[in-house]
C-alpha positions in Angstrom: 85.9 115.9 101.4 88.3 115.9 98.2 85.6 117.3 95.9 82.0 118.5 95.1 80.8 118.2 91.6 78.4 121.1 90.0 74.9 120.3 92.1 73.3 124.0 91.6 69.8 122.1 89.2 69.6 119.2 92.2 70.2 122.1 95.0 67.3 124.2 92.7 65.0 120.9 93.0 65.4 119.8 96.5 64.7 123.7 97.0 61.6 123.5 95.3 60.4 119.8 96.4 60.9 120.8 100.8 58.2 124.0 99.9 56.1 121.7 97.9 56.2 118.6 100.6 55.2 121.5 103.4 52.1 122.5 101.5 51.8 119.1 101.2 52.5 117.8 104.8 50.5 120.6 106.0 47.1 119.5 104.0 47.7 115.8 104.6 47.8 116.3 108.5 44.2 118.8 108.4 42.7 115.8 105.9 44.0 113.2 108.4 42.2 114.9 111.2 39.4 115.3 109.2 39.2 111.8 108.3 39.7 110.1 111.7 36.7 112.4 112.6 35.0 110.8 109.6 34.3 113.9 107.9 35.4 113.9 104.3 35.8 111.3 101.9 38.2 108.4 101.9 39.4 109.0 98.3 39.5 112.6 99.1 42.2 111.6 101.9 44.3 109.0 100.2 44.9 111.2 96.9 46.5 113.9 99.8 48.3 111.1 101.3 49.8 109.4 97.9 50.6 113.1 97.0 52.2 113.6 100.3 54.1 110.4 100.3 55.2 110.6 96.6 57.2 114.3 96.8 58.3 112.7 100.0 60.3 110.1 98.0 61.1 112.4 95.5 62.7 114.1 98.1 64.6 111.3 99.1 65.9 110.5 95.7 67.0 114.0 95.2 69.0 113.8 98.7 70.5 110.9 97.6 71.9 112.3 94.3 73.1 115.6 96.3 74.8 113.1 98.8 76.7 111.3 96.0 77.9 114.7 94.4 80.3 114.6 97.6 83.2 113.1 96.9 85.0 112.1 100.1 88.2 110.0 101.0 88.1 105.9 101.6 91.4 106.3 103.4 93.7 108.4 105.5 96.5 109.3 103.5 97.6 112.4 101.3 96.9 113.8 98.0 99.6 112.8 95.8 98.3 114.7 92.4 95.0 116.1 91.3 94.1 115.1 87.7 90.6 116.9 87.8 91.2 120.3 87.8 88.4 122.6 88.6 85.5 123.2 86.2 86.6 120.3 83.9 84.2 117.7 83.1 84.3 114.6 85.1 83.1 111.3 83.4 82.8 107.8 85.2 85.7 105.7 85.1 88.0 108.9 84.8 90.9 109.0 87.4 90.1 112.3 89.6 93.2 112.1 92.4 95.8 110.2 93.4 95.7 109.6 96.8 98.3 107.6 98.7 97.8 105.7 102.2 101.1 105.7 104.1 99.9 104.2 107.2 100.1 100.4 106.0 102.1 99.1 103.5 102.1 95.8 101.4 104.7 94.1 100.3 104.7 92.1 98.0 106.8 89.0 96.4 106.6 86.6 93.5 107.8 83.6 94.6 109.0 80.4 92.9 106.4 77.7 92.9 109.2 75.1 94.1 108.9 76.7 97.3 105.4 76.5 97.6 105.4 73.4 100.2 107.8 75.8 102.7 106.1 79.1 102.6 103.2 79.3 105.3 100.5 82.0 106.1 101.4 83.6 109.4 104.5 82.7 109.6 107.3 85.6 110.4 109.5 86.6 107.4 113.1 89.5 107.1 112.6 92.8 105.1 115.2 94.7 104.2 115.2 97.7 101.6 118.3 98.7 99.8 117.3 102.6 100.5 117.8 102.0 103.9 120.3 99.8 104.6 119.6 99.9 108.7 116.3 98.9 108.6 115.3 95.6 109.2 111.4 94.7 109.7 110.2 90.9 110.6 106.7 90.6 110.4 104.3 87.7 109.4 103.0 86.6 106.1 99.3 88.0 105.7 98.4 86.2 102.2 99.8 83.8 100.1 98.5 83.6 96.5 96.0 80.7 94.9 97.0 81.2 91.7 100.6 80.4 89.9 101.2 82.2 86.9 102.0 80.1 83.3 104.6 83.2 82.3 106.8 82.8 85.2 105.5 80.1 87.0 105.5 82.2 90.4 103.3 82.7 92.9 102.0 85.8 94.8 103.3 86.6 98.9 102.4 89.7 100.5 103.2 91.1 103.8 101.6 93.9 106.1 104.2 96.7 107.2 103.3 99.2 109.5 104.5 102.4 108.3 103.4 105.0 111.1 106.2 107.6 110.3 105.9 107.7 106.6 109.8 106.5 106.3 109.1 103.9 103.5 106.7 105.0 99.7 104.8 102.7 97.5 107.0 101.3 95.0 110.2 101.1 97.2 112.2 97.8 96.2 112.4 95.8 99.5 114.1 91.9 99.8 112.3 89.4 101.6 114.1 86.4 103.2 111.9 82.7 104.2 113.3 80.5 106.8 112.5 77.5 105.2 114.7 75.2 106.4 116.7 74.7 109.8 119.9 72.5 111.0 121.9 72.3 114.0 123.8 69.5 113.3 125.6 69.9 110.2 128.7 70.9 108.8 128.8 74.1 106.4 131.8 75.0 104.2 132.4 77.1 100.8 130.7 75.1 98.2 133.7 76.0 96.1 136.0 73.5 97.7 133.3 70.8 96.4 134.2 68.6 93.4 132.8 66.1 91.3 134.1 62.5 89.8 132.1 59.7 88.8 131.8 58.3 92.1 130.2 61.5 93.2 131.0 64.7 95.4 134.6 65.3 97.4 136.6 67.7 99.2 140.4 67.7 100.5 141.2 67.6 103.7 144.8 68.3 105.5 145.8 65.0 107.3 149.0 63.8 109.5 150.7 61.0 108.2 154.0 59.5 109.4 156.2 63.3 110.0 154.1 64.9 107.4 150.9 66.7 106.5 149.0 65.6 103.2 145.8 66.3 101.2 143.3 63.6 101.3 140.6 63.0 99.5 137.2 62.9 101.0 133.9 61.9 99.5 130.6 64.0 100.9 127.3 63.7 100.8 126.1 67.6 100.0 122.6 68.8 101.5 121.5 72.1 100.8 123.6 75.4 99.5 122.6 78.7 100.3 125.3 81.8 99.0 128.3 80.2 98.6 127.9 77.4 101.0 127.0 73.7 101.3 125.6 71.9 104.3 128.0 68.8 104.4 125.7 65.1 105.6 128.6 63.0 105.6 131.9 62.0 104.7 133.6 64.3 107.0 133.8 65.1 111.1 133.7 68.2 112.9 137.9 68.7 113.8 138.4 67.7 110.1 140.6 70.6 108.7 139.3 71.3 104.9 141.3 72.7 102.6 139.9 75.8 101.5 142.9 77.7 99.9 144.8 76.4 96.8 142.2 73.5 97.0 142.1 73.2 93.1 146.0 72.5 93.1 146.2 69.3 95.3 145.3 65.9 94.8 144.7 62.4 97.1 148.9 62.0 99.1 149.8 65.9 98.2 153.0 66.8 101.0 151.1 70.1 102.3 153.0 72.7 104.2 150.5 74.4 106.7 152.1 78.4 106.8 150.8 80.8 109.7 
């Protein structure tokens, strides 16, 4: 129970009604008797039984008001601030507590609508929380929004964490990381080392020719980047030694000197 509001008129009635619905209880069960002996009238019997029966459901309402006076939790959690203090009037739609579930968590995510077609229900996303750097949690996606808002043009993820020792608090900043897309088979380098011409996308790579080593240039087909690297489709083979430092200063037949 968080709170009991001022009941001491209803607690007064219900007082009154339970010595009034004895009386009444009393006489209806001596008229009852009476009747099945058919002694007495019948209109004599039912105004004792509507009477009975009516401060019986006045009863009832009266409970039911008391009952609703009681104030109890809807969750197991803690009380984070009490708004209400006591003796101050309470109105309906009035904040009372704050009370704060620590048990489950959700978090939640606004993602980009492009990767709508990748993001699945059920399926087993990273969280990690700058607050605590160690603590990694991978659990499944439990509701993905049906709506994408016009400001942003995002749509709504969330995720169930449990939360048994309390560690994380609502409003922690947490990072989630999809897995929406997979490759064994492909080449990744520093997307930096990736230039354009008007024939397209190339790289530089460090060939033997005659008694030397020179730069040559390589068009690539680019597939997906993700933090400072480029999957690589074609143009190149695994063995192929890229040039990654002092890329931008060579061109196609550069004399390289490989140090270390």
């Amino acid at each position: 129970m968080l709170a009991k509001l001022n009941t001491r008129i209803i607690e007064k009635n219900i007082a009154e009604l339970k010595t009034q619905l004895e009386y009444a209880e009393t006489m209806y069960n001596k008229q009852k008797q009476l009747w099945d002996k058919k002694i007495g009238s019948e209109r004599q019997y039912l105004d004792i039984k509507n009477q009975y029966l009516s401060l019986k459901n006045k009863l009832a309402v009266l409970q039911a008001q008391y009952n609703m006076s009681i104030i109890h939790s809807p969750i197991n959690g803690y009380v984070e601030e009490i708004i209400k203090k006591k003796g101050e009037l309470a109105t309906p739609g009035m904040q009372m507590m704050h009370i704060v579930g620590l048990d489950k968590l959700y978090v939640t995510a606004m993602i980009s609508e492009s990767h709508l077609p990748v993001v699945h229900l059920g399926e087993k996303v990273e969280i990690t929380f700058p607050t605590f750097p160690d603590l990694v949690i991978h659990q499944p996606i439990t509701r993905i929004g049906n709506v994408v808002k016009k400001q942003n043009r995002t749509f709504k993820v969330q995720v169930v964490v449990d939360n048994k020792e309390g560690k994380l608090k609502p409003n922690l900043l947490a990072n989630i990381k999809f897995n929406n897309y997979n490759s064994d088979n492909h080449i990744v380098i520093p997307s930096l080392v990736i230039r354009e011409d008007m024939k397209g996308s190339y790289l530089y790579v460090a060939q033997k020719q005659d008694n030397n080593v020179v730069a040559k240039k390589k068009y690539v087909k680019v597939g997906r980047s993700y933090r400072n690297n480029s999957e690589i489709l074609s143009g190149i083979n695994i063995g192929d030694k890229v040039i990654t430092d002092g890329y931008s200063n060579v061109s196609d037949g550069t004399i390289l000197k490989i140090v270390g």
